[in-house]
C-alpha positions in Angstrom: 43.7 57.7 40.2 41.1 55.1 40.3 40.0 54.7 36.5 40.4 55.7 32.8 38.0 55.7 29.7 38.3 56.7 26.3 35.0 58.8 25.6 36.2 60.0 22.3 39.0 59.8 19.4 41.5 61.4 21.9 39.6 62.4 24.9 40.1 60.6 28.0 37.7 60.3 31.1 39.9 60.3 34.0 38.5 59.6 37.3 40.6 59.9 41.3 40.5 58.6 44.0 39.1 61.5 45.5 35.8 61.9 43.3 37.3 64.7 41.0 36.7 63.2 37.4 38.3 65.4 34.4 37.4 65.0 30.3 41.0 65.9 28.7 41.6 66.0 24.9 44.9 65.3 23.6 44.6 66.0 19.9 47.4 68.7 20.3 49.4 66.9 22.2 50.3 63.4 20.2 53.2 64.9 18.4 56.9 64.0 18.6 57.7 61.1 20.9 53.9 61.1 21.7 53.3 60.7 18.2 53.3 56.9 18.8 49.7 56.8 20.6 47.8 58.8 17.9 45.9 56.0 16.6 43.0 54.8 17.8 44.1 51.5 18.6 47.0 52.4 20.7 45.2 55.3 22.2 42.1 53.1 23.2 45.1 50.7 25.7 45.1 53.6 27.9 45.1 52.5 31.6 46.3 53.3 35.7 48.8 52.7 35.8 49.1 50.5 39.3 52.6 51.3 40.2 52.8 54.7 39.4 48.9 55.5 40.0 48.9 57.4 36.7 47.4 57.4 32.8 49.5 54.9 30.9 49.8 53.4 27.5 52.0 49.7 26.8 53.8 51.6 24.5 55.9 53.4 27.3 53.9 56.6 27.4 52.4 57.9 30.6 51.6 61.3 32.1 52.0 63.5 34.9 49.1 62.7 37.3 49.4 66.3 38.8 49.1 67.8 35.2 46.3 65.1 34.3 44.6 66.5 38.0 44.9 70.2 37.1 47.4 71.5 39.9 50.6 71.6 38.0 51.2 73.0 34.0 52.5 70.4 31.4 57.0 70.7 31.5 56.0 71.1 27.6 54.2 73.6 25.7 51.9 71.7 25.1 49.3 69.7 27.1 45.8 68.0 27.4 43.0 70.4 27.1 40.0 70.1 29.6 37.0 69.1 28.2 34.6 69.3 31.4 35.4 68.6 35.0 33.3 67.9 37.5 32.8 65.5 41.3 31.4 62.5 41.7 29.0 62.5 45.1 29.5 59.5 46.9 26.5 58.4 49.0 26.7 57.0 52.2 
């Protein structure tokens, strides 16, 4: 994972390494345990991890980067839903 944005209340731009960049919304999601992030202030100190190359919060929250990428489903019921997906072209 090379970056992370907030482009809306709870929607995160996240971008990999390999070019594949994914809008996820996680309105749904911030509930329980991730209840703690559901502000716009903590959800805006969203960052990569550089340890763990995945989405993380200070307040001890991260994610799954294979669920963030698409290939695996959430271990919960509930999880991010995909905004718009799409590949950055990198010129030579």
């Amino acid at each position: 994972m090379s970056g992370v944005d907030v482009v809306a209340s709870r929607t995160l731009r996240v971008v990999f390494t390999d070019g594949l960049v994914r809008e996820l919304d996680f309105t749904e999601t911030l509930v329980g345990f991730l209840a703690v992030i559901d502000s716009d202030e903590a959800f805006a100190g969203a960052t990569v991890d550089p340890v763990s190359g995945t989405v993380s919060w200070p307040e001890g929250v991260d994610f799954d980067p294979d669920v963030l990428y698409g290939e695996h489903n959430a271990a919960g019921p509930l999880a991010p839903r995909l905004v718009r997906q799409y590949r950055v072209q990198h010129s030579v």
